[in-house]
N, C-alpha and C positions, 0 to 999 in steps of 0.2 A: 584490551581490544574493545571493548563494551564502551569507552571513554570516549577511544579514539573516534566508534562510529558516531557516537551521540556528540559530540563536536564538531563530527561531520556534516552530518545532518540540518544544523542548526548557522553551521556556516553557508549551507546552499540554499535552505529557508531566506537567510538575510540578502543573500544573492539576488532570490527568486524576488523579494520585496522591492530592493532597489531597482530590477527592472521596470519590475510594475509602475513605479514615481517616477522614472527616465522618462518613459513611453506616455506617462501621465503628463509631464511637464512637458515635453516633445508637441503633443498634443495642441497645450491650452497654455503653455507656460507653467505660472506659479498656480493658478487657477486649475489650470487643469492637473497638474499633482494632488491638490486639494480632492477634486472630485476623486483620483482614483485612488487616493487614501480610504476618503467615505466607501467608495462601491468596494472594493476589497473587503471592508470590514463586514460589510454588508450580507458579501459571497461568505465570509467565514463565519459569521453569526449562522444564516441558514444551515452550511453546511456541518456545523457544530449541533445543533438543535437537531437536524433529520436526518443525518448521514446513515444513522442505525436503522431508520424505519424505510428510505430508501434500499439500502442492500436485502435488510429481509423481505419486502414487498418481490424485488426485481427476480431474488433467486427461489422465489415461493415456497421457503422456510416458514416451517410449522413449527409451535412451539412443541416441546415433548415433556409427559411428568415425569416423574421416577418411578410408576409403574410400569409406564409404555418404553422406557429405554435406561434400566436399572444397572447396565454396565457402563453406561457414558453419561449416568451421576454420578453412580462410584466412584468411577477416574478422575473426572471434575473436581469431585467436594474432594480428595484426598490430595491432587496437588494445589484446590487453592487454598486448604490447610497450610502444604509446606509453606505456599510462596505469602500466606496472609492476606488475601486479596477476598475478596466477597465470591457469592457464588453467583455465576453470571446465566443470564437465561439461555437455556440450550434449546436449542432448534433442530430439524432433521430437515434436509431440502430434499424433494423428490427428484433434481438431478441424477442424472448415470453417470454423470462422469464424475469420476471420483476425484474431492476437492474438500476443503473445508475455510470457513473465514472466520475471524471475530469482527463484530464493530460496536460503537458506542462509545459516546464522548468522554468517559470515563469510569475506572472500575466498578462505580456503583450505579452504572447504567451498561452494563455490557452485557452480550449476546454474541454468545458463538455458536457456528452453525456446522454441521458435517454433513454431505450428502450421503445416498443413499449409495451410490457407488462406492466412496473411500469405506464405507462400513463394509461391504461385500468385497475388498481386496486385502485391507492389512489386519494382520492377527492384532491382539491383544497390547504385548510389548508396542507394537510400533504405531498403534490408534494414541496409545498414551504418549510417546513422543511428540506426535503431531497436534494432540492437546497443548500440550507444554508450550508448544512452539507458538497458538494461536494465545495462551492465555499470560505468557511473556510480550506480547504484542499489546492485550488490555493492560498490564503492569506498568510498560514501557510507554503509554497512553500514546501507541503507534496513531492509532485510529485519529484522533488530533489531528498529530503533527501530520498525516497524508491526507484532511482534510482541509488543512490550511495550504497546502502546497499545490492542491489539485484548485482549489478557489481563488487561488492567485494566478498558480497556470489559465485558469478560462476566463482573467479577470485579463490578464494580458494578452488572449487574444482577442476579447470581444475590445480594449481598448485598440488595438491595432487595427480592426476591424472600422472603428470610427476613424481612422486619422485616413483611411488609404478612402475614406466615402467623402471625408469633410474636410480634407485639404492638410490635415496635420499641422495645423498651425502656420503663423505666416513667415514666407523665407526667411524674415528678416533673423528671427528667433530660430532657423534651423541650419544647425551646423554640417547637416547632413546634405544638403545641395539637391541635386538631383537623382540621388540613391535613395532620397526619403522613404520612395513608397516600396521600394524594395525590403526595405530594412522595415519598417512597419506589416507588411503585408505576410513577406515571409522570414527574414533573419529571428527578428524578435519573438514571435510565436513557435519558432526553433528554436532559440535558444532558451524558452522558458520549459519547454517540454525535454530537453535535454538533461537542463536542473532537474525538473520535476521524476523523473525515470532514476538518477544517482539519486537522490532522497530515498524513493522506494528501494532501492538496492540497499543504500545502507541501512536501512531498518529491518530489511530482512535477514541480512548478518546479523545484525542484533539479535533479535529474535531467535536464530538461529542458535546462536550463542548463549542469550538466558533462557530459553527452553533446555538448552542440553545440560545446563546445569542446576535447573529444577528437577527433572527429570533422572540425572545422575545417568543417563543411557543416549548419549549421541550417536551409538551405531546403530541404534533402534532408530531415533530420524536419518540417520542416513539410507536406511534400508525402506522406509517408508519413501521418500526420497524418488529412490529409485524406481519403484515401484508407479509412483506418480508421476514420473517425468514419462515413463513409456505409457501408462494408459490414457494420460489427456491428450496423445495426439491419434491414439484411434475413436476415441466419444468426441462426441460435437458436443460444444455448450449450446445450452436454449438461448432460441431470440430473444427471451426477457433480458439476457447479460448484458451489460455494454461491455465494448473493451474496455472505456474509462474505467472500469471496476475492477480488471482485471489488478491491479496494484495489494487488492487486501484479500484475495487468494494462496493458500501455501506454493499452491506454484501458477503460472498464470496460465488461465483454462483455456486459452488463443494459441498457445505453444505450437499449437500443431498447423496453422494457417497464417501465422503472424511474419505478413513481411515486412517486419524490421528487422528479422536475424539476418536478411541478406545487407546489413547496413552496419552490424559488427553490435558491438552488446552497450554500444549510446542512447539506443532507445528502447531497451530490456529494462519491461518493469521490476524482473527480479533476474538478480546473478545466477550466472548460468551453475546447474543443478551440479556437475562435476566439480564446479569451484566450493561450491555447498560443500558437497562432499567431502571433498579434500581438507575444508574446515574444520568440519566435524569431527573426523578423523583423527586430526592432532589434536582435538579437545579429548577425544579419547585417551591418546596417549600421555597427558598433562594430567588426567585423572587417575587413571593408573600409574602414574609415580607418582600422586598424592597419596595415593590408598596403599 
């Protein structure tokens, strides 16, 4: 399953790219692919470089020693022992609503953070699950890949952005007729944000998936889970959040106001918490006939 999603993934990445050069040649022609080649790489060079120091700024995560929070190094250094990973900067955000993220472009720049809410709701067992879950996200160099997806999604709308101001290129070069500006304006910034939403989904099954078996205990995130899926829709997230960021959240801190659930789960930055579940579940049951 872990194959299937990371094949997944990487097939909607190449999707998400190909749009971008559509919309880039659309634009300017051969010239204009060119440019959105460059500005693309452009968006994922920054977004590569500061992805980590934006999330911790936004959700005003504090870093913490091992004196000031001696049970969430414990849990940390012990499974990034099992899984061989470095130990990652840990953070505590003064958030209430209870939530937790990792970022950083790589296991030896990573930072994960828990608010102060998810510490004040789940016991022990199930804070360690939701570890696992964020520090299979650094492993799986989630944080990357939903960096490059989200800098190409904004790469193609600010290029559709240009074509519907500047004429999109001249008829002669567009096949699209008089649906141009529709299809630049709104189709194609749909349908990059549609890719971009399955990306994050599939990464969070993953995740979902190599946390529960670092961990060795998936009914422990599933109960964490649970837990989280009902209290982020009575806490508000802070104005500092964007929703853009809801994607590298264990579950997304919007849940509770987010009108895209009334549009069916195409524009769900993470699969819905039952389907989790029920994932989990049977990783449970696949472990117990191993053991």
């Amino acid at each position: 399953m872990i194959g299937l999603n990371r094949a997944k993934t990487w097939i909607l990445i190449a999707a998400l790219g190909g749009l971008f050069v559509l919309i880039g040649f659309w634009v300017g022609g051969t010239g204009g692919a060119s440019v959105a080649l460059v500005l693309g790489l452009a968006f994922n060079f920054a977004m590569y470089w500061y992805s980590d120091r934006i999330a911790i700024a936004t959700t005003r995560s504090k870093p913490v020693t091992e004196s000031e929070a001696p049970e969430l190094h414990r849990i940390v250094g012990e499974l990034t022992g099992q899984a061989n990973l470095p130990m990652p900067r840990l953070h505590v955000s003064e958030m209430t609503q209870p939530n937790a993220f990792a970022t950083g472009r790589n296991p030896q720049h990573a930072a994960v953070s828990v608010t102060r809410g998810i510490l004040q709701i789940l016991d022990q067992r199930e804070l360690r699950a939701v570890l696992a879950h964020e520090l299979s996200h650094v492993a799986n160099r989630d944080i990357l890949v939903s960096s490059i997806a989200s800098a190409i999604g904004m790469s193609i709308v600010f290029l559709s952005r240009f074509a519907l101001f500047f004429g999109g290129g001249s008829r002669d070069r567009n096949p699209f007729g008089p649906f141009a500006f529709l299809i630049a304006w709104i189709l194609a910034p749909l349908a990059a944000a549609i890719i971009q939403m399955a990306v994050s989904r599939a990464r969070e099954y993953q995740a979902d998936e190599s946390g529960a078996l670092l961990s060795q205990d998936p009914e422990g995130l599933a109960s964490a889970l649970r837990k989280l899926e009902a209290s982020v829709r009575q806490v508000p997230v802070p104005a500092t959040v964007s929703p853009a960021q809801a994607h590298m959240f264990i579950v997304n801190p919007f849940s509770g106001r987010n009108a895209a659930r009334a549009f069916g789960s195409l524009f769900r930055t993470h699969p819905r918490t039952e389907e989790r579940i029920a994932r989990l579940e049977q990783i449970g049951r696949q472990l117990g006939m191993r053991s």
